[in-house]
Every structure is written in structure tokens, then in C-alpha cells.
mmCIF file of the N, C-alpha and C atoms, coordinates in Angstrom:
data_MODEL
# 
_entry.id   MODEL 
# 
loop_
_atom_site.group_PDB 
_atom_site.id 
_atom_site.type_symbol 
_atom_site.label_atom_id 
_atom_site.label_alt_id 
_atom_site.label_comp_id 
_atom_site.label_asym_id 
_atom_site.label_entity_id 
_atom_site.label_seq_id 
_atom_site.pdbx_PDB_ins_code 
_atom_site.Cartn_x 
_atom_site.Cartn_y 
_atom_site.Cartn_z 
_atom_site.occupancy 
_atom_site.B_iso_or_equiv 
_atom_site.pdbx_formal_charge 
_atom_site.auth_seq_id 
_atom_site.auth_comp_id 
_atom_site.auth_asym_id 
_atom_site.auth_atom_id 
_atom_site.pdbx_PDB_model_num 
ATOM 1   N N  . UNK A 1 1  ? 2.033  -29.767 36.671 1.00 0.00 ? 1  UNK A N  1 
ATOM 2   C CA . UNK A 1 1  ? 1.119  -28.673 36.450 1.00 0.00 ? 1  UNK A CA 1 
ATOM 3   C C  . UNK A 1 1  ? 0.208  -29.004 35.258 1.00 0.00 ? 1  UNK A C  1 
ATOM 4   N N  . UNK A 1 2  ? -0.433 -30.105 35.683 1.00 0.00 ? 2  UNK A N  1 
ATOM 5   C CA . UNK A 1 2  ? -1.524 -30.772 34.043 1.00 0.00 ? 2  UNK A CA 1 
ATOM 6   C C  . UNK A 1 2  ? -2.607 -29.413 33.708 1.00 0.00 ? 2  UNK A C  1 
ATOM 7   N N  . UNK A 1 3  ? -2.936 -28.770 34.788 1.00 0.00 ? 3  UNK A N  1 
ATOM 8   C CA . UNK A 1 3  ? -3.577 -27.957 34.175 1.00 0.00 ? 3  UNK A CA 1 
ATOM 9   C C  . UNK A 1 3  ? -2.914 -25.949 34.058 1.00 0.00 ? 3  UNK A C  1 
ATOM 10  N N  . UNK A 1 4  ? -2.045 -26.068 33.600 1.00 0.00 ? 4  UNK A N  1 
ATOM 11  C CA . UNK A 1 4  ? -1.518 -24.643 33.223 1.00 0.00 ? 4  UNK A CA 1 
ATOM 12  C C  . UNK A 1 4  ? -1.019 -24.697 31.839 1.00 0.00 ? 4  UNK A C  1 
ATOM 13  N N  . UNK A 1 5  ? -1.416 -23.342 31.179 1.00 0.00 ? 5  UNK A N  1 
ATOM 14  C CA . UNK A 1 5  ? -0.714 -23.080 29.825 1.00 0.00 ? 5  UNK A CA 1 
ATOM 15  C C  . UNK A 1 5  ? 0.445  -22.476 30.040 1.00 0.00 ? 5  UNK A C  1 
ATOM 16  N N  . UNK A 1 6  ? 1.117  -22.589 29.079 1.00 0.00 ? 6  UNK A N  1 
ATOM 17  C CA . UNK A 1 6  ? 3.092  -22.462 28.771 1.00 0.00 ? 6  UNK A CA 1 
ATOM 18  C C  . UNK A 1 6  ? 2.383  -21.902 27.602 1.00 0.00 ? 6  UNK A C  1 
ATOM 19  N N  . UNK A 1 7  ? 3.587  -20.313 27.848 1.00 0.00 ? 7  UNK A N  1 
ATOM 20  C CA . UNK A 1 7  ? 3.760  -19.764 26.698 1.00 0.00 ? 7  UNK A CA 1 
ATOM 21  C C  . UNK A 1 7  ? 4.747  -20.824 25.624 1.00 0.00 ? 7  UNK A C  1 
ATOM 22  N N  . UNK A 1 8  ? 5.040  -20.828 24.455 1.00 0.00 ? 8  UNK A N  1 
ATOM 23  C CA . UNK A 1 8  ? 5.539  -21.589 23.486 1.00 0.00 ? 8  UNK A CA 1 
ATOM 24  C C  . UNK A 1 8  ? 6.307  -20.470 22.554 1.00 0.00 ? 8  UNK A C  1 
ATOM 25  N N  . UNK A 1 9  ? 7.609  -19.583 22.638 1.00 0.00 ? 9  UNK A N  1 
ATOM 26  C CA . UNK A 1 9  ? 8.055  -19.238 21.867 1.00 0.00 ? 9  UNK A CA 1 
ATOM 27  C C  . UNK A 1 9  ? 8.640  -19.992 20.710 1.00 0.00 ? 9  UNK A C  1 
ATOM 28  N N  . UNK A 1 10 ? 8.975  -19.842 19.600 1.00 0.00 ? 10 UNK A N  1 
ATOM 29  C CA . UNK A 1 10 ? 9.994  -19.995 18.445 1.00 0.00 ? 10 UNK A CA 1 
ATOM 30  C C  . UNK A 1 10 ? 9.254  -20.288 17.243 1.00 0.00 ? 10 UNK A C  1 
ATOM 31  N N  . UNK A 1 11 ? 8.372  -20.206 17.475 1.00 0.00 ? 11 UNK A N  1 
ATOM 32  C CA . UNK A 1 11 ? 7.178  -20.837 16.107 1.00 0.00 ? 11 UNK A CA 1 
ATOM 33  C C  . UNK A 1 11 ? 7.462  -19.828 14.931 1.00 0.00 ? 11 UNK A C  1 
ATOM 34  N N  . UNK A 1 12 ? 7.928  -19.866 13.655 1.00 0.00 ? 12 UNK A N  1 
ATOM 35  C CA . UNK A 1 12 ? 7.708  -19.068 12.484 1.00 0.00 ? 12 UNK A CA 1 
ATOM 36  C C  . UNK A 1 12 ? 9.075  -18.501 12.661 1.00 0.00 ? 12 UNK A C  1 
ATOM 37  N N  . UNK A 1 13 ? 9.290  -17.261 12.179 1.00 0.00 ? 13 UNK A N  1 
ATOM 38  C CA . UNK A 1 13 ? 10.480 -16.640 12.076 1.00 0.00 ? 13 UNK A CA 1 
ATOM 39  C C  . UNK A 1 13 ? 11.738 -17.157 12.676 1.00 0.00 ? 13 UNK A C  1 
ATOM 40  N N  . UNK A 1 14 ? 11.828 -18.018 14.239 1.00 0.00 ? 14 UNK A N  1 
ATOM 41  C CA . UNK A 1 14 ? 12.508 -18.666 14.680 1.00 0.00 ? 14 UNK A CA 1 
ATOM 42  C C  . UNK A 1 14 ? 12.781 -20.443 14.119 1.00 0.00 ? 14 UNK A C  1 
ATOM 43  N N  . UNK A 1 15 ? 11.984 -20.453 13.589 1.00 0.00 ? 15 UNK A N  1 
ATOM 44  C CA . UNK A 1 15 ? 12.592 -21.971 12.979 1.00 0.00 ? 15 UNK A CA 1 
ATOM 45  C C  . UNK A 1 15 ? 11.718 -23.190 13.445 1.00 0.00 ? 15 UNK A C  1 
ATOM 46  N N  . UNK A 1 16 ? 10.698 -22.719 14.307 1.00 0.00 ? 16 UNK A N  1 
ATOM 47  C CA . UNK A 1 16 ? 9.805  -23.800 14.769 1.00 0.00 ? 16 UNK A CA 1 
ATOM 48  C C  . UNK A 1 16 ? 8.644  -23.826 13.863 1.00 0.00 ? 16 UNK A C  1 
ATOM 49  N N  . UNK A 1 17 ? 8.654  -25.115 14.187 1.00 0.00 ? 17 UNK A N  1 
ATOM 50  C CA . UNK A 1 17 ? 7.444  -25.767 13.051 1.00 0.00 ? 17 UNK A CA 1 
ATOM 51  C C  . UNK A 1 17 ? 6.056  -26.176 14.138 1.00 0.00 ? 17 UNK A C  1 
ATOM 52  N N  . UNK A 1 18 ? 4.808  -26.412 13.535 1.00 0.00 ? 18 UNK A N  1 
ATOM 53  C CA . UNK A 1 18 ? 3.641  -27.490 13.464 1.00 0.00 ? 18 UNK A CA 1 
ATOM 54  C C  . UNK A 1 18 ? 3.910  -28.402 14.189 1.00 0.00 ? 18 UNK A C  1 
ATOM 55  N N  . UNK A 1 19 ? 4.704  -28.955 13.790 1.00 0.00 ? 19 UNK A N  1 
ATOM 56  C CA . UNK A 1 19 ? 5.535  -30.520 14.122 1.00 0.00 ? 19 UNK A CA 1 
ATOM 57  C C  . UNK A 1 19 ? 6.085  -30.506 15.709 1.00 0.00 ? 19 UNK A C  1 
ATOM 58  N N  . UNK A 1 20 ? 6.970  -29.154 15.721 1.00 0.00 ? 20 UNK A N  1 
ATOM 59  C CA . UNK A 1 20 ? 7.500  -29.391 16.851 1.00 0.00 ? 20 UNK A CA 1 
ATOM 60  C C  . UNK A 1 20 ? 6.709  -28.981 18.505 1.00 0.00 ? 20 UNK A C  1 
ATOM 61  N N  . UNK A 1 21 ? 5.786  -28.519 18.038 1.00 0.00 ? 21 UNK A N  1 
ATOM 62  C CA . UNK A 1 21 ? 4.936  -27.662 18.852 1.00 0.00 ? 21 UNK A CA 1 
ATOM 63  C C  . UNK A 1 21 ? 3.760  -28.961 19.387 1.00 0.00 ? 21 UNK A C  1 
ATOM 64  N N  . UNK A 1 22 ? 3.613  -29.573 18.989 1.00 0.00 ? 22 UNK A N  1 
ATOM 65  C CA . UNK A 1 22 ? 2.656  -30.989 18.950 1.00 0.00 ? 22 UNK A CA 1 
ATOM 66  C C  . UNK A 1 22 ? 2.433  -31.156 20.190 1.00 0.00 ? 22 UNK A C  1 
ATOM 67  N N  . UNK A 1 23 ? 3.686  -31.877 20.829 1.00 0.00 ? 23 UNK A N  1 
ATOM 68  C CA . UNK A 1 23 ? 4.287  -32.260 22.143 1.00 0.00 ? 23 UNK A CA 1 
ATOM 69  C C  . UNK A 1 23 ? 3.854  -30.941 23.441 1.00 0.00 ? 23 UNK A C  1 
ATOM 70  N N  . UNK A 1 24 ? 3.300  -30.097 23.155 1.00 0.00 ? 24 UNK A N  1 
ATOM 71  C CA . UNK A 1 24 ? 3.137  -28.836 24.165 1.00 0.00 ? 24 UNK A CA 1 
ATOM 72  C C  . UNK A 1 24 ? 1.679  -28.825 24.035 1.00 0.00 ? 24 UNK A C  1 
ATOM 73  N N  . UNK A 1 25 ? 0.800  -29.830 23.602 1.00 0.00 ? 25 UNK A N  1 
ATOM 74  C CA . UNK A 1 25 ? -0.575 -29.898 23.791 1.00 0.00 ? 25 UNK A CA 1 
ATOM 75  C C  . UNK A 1 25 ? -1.129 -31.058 24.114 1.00 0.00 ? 25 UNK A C  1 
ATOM 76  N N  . UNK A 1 26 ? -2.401 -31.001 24.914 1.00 0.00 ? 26 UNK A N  1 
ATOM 77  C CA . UNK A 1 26 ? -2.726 -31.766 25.020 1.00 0.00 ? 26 UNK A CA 1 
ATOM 78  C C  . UNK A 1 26 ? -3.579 -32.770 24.196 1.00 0.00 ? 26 UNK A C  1 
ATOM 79  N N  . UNK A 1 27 ? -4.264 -34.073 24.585 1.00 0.00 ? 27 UNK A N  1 
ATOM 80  C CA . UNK A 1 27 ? -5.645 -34.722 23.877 1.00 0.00 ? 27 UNK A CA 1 
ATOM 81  C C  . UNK A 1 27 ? -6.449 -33.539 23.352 1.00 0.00 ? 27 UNK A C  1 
ATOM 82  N N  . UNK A 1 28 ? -6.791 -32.856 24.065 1.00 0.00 ? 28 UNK A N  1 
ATOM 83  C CA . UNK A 1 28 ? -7.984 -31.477 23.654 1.00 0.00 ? 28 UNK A CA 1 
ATOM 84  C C  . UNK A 1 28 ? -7.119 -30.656 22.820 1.00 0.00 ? 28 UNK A C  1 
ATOM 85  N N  . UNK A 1 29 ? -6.592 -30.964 22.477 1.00 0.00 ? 29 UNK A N  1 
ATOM 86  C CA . UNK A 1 29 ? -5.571 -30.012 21.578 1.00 0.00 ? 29 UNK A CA 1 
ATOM 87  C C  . UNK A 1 29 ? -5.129 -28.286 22.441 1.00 0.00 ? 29 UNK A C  1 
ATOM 88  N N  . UNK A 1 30 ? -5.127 -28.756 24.099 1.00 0.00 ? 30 UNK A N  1 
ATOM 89  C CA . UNK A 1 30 ? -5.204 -27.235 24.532 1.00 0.00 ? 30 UNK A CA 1 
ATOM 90  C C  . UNK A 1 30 ? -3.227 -27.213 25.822 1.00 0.00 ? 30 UNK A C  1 
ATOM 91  N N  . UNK A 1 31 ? -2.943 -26.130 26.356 1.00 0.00 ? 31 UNK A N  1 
ATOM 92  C CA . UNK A 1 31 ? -2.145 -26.244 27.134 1.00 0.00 ? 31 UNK A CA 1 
ATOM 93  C C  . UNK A 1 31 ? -0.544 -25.861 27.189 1.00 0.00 ? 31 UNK A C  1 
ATOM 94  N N  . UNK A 1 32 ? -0.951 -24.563 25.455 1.00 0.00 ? 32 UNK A N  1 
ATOM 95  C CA . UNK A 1 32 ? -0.202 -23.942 24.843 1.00 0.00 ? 32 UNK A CA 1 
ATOM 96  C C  . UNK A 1 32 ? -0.744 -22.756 24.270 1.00 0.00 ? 32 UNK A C  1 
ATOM 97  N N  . UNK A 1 33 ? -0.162 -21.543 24.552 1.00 0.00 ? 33 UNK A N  1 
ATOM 98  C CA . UNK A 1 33 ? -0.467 -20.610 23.784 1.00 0.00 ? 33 UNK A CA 1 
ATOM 99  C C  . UNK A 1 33 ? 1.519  -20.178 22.661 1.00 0.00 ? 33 UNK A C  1 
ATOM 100 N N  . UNK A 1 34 ? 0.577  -20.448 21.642 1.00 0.00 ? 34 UNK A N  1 
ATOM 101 C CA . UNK A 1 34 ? 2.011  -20.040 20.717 1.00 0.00 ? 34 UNK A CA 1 
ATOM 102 C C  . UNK A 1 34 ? 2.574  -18.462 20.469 1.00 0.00 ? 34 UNK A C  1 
ATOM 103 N N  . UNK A 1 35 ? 3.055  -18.157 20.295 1.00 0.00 ? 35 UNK A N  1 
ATOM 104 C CA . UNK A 1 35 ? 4.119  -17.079 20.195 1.00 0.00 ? 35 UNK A CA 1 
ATOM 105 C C  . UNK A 1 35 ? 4.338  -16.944 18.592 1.00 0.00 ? 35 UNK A C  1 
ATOM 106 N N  . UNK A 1 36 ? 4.058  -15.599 17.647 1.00 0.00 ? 36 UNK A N  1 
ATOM 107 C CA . UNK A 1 36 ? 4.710  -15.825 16.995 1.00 0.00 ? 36 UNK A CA 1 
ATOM 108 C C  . UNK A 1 36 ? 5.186  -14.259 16.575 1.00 0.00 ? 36 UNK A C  1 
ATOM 109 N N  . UNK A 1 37 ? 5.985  -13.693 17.421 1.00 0.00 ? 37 UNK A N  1 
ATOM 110 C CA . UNK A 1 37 ? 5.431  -12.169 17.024 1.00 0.00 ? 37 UNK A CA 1 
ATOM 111 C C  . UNK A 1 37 ? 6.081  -11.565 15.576 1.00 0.00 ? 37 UNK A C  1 
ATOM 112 N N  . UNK A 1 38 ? 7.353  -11.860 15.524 1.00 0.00 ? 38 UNK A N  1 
ATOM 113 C CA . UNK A 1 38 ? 8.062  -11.521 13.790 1.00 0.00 ? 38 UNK A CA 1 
ATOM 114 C C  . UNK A 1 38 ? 7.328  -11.831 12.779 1.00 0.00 ? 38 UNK A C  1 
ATOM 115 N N  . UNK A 1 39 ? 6.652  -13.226 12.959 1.00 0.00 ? 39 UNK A N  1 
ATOM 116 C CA . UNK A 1 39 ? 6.649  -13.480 11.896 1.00 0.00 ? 39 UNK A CA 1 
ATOM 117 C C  . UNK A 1 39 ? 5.124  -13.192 11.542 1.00 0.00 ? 39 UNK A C  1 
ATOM 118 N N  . UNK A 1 40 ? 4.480  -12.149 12.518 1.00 0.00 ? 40 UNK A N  1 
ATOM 119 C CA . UNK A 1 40 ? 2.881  -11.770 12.380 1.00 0.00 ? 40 UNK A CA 1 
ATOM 120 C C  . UNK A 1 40 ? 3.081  -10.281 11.849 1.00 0.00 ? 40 UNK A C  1 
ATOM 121 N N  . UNK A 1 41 ? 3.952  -9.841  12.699 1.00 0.00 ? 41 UNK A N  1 
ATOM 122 C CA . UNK A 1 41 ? 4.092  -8.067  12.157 1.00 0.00 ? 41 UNK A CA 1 
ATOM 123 C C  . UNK A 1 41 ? 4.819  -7.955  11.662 1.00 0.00 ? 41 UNK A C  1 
ATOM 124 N N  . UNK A 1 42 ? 5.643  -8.587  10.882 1.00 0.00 ? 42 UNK A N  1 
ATOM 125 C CA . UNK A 1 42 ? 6.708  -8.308  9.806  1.00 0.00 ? 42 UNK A CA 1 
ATOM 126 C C  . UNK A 1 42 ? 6.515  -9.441  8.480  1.00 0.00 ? 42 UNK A C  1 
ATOM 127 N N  . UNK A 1 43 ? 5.305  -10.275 8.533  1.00 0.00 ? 43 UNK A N  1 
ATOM 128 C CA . UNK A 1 43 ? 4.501  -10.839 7.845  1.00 0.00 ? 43 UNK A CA 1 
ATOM 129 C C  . UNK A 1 43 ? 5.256  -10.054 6.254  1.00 0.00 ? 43 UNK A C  1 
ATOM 130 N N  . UNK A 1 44 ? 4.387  -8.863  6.467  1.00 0.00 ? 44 UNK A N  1 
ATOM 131 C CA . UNK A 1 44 ? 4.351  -8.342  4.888  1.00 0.00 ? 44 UNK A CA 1 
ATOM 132 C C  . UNK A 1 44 ? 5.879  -8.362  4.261  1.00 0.00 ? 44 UNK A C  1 
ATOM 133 N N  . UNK A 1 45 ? 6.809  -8.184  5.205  1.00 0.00 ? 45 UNK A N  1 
ATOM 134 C CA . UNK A 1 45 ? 8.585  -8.103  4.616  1.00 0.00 ? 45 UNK A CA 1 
ATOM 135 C C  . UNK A 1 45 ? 9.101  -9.689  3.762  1.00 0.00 ? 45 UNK A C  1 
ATOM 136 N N  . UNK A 1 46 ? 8.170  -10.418 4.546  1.00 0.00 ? 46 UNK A N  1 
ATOM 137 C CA . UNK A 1 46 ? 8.905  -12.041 3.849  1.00 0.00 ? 46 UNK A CA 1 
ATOM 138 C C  . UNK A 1 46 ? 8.063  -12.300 2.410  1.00 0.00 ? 46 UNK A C  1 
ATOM 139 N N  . UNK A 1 47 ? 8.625  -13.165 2.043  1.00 0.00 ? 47 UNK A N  1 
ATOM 140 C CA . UNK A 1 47 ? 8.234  -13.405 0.734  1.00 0.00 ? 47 UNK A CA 1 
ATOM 141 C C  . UNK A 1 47 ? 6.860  -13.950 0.104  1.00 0.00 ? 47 UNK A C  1 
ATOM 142 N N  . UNK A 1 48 ? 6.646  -14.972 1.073  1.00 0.00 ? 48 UNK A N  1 
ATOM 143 C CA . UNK A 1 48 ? 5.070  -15.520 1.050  1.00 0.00 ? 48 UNK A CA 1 
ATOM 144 C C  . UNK A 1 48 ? 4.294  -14.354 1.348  1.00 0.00 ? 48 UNK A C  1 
ATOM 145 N N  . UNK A 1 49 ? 4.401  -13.137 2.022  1.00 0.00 ? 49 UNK A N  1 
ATOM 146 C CA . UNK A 1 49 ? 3.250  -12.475 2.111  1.00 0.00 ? 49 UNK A CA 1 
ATOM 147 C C  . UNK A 1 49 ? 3.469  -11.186 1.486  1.00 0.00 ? 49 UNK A C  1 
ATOM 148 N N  . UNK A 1 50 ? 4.474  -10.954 0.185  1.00 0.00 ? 50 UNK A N  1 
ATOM 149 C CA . UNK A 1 50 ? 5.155  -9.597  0.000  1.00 0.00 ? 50 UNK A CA 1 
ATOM 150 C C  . UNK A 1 50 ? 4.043  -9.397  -0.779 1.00 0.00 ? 50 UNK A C  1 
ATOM 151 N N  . UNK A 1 51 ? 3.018  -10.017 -1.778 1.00 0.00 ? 51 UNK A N  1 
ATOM 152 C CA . UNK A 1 51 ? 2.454  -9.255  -2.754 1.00 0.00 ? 51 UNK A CA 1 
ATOM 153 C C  . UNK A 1 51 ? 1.617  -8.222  -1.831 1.00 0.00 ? 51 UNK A C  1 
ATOM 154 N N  . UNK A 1 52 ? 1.346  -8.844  -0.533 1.00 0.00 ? 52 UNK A N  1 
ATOM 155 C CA . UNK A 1 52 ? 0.082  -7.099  0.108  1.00 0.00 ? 52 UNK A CA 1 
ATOM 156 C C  . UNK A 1 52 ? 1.136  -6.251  0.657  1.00 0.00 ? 52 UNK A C  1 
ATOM 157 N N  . UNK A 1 53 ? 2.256  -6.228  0.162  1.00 0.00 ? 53 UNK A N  1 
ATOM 158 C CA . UNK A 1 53 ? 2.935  -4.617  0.231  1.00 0.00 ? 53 UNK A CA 1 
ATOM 159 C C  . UNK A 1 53 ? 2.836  -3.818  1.998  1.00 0.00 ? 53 UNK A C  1 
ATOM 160 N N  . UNK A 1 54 ? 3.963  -2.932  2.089  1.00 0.00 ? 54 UNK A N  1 
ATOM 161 C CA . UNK A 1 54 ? 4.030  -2.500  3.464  1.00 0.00 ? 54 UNK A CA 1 
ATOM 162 C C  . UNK A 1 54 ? 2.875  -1.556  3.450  1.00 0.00 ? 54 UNK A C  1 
ATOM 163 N N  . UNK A 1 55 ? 2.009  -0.842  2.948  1.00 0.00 ? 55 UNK A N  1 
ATOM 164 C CA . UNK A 1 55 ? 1.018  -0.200  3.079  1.00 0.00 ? 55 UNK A CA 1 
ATOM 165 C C  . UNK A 1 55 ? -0.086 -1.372  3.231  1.00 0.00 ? 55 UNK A C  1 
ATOM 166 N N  . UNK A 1 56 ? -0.277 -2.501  3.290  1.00 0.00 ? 56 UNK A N  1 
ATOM 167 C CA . UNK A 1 56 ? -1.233 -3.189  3.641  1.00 0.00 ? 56 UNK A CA 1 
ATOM 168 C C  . UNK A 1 56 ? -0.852 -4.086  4.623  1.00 0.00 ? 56 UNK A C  1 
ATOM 169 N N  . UNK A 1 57 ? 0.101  -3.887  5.344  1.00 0.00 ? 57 UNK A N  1 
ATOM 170 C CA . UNK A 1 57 ? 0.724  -5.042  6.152  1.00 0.00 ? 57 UNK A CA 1 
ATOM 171 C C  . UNK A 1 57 ? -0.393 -5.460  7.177  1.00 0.00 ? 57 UNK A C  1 
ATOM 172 N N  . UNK A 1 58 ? -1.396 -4.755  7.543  1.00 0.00 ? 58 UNK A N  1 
ATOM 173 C CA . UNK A 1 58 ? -2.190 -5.539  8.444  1.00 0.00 ? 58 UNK A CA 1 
ATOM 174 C C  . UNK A 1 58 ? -2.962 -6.598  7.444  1.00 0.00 ? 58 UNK A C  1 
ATOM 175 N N  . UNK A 1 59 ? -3.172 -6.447  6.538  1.00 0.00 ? 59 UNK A N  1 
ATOM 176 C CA . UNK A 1 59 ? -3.888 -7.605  5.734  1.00 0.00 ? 59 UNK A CA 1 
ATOM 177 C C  . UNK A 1 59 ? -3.100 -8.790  5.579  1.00 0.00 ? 59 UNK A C  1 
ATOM 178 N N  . UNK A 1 60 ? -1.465 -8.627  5.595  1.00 0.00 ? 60 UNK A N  1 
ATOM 179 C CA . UNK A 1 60 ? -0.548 -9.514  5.438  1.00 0.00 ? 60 UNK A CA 1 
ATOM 180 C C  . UNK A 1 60 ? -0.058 -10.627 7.073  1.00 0.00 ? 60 UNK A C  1 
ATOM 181 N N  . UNK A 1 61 ? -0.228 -9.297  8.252  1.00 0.00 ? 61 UNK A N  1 
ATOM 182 C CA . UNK A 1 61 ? -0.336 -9.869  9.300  1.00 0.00 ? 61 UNK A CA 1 
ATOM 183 C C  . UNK A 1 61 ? -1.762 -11.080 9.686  1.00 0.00 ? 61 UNK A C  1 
ATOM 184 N N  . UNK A 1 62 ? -2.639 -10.414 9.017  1.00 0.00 ? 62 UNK A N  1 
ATOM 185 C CA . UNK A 1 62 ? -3.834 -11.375 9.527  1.00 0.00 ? 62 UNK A CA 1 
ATOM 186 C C  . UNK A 1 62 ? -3.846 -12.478 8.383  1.00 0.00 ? 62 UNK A C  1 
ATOM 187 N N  . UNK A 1 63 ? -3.453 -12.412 7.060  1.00 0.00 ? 63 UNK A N  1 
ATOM 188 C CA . UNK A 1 63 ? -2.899 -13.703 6.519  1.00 0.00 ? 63 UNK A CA 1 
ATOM 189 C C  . UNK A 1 63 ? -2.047 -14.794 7.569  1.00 0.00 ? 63 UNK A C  1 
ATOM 190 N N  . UNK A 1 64 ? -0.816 -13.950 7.664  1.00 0.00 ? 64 UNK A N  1 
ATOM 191 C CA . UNK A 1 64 ? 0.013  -15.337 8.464  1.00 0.00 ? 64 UNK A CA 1 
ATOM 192 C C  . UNK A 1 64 ? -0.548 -15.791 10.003 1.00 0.00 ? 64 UNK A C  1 
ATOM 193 N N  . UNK A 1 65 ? -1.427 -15.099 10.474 1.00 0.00 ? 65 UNK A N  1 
ATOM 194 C CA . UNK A 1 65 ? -2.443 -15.644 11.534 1.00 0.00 ? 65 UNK A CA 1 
ATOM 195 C C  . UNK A 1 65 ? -3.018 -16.801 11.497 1.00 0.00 ? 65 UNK A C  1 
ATOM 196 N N  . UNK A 1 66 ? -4.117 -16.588 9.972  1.00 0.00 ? 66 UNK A N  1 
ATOM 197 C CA . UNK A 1 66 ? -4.878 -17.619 9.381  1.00 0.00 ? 66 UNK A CA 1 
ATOM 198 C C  . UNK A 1 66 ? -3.842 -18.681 9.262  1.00 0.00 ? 66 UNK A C  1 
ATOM 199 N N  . UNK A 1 67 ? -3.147 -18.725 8.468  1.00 0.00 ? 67 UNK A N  1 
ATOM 200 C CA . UNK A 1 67 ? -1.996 -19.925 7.885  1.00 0.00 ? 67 UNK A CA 1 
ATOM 201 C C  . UNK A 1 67 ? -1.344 -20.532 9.381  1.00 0.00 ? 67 UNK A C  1 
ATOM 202 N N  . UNK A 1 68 ? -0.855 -19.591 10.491 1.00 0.00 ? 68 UNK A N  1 
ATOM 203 C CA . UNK A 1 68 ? -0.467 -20.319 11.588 1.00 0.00 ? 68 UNK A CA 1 
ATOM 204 C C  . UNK A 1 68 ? -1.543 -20.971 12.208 1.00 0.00 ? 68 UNK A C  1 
ATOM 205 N N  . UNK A 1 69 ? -2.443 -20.611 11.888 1.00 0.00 ? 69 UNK A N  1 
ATOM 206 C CA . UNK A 1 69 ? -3.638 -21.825 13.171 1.00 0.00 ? 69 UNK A CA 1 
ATOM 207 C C  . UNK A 1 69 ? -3.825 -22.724 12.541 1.00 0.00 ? 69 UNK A C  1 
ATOM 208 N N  . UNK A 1 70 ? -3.989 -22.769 11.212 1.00 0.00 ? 70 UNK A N  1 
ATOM 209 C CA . UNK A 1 70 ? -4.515 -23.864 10.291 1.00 0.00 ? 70 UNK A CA 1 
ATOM 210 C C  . UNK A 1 70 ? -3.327 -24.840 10.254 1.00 0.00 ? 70 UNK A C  1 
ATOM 211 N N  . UNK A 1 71 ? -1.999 -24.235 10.314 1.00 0.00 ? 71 UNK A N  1 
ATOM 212 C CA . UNK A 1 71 ? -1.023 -25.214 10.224 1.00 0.00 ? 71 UNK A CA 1 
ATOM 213 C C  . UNK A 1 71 ? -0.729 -26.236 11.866 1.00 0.00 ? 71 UNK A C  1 
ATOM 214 N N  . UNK A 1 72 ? -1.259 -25.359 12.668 1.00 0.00 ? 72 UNK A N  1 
ATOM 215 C CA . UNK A 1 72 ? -0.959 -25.853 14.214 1.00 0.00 ? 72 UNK A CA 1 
ATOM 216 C C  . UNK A 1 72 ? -2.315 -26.738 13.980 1.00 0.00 ? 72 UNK A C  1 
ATOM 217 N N  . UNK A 1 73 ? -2.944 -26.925 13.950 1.00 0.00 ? 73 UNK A N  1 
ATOM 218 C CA . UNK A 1 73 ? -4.711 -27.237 13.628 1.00 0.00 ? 73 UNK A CA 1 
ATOM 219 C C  . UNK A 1 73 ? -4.117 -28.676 13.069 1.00 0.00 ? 73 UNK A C  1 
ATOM 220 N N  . UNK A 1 74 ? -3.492 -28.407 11.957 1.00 0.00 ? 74 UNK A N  1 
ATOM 221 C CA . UNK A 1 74 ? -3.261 -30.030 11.205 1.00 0.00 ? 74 UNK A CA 1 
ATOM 222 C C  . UNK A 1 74 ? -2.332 -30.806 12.251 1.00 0.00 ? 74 UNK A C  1 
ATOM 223 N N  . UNK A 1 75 ? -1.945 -30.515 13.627 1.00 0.00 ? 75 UNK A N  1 
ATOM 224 C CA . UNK A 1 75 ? -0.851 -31.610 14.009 1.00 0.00 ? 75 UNK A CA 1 
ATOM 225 C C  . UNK A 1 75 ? -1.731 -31.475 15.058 1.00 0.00 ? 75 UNK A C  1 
ATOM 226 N N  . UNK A 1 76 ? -2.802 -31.102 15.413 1.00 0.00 ? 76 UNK A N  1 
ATOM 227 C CA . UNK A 1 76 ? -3.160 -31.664 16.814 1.00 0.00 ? 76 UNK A CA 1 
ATOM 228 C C  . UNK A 1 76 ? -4.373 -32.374 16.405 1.00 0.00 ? 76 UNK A C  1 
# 
């Protein structure tokens, strides 16, 4: 199936990395959509994103957005 996307759970809160996710894309860097739902809406509870506080958690969710593409971005 060279041309279908696979969802890709475990990225972030589950223990998957950048690294391991590599292998689920292609040359075009495409042929994966990642998954990361804990660790987008519960962003603001972990430590890297606690200073924007649960009253700002959407600012904290769209932080770890930014940081997950940029980190998937550096391995493809």
C-alpha cells in the first residue's frame, strides 16, 4: 500500500520519539499522520509546559504542537 497514510500512535506521552517514527515516512517526508493526543491536551500538566498554567492550557497545547513538528521535521 505505497500510497496510503497509517495513523502512527505512541509519539510523546507514550514513549515514542522523532527517531522512532522516521521509518513510517517516506523520501517526501509524507505517509504518516502522528498521533499525539496526551501529550497536546494535557501539555499544560507536564513540566516543560507548566509555566502557562491550567487557565492557559490552550497556549501550552499549541506550544507542544510547535515543538512536535519541529522535532519530527529534524528526522525526516
Amino acid at each position: 500500500m505505497p500510497n496510503t497514510y497509517f495513523l502512527v500512535p505512541g509519539y510523546g506521552a507514550q514513549g515514542g520519539t522523532a527517531e522512532d517514527l522516521k521509518p513510517c515516512f517516506n523520501e517526501n517526508g509524507l505517509g504518516a499522520i502522528v498521533n499525539s493526543s496526551r501529550g497536546i491536551i494535557a501539555a499544560y500538566k507536564s513540566e516543560k509546559y507548566a509555566r502557562f498554567g491550567g487557565d492557559h492550557f490552550g497556549e501550552a497545547s499549541r506550544q507542544a504542537v510547535i515543538d512536535m513538528v519541529t522535532d519530527i521535521n529534524r528526522v525526516l
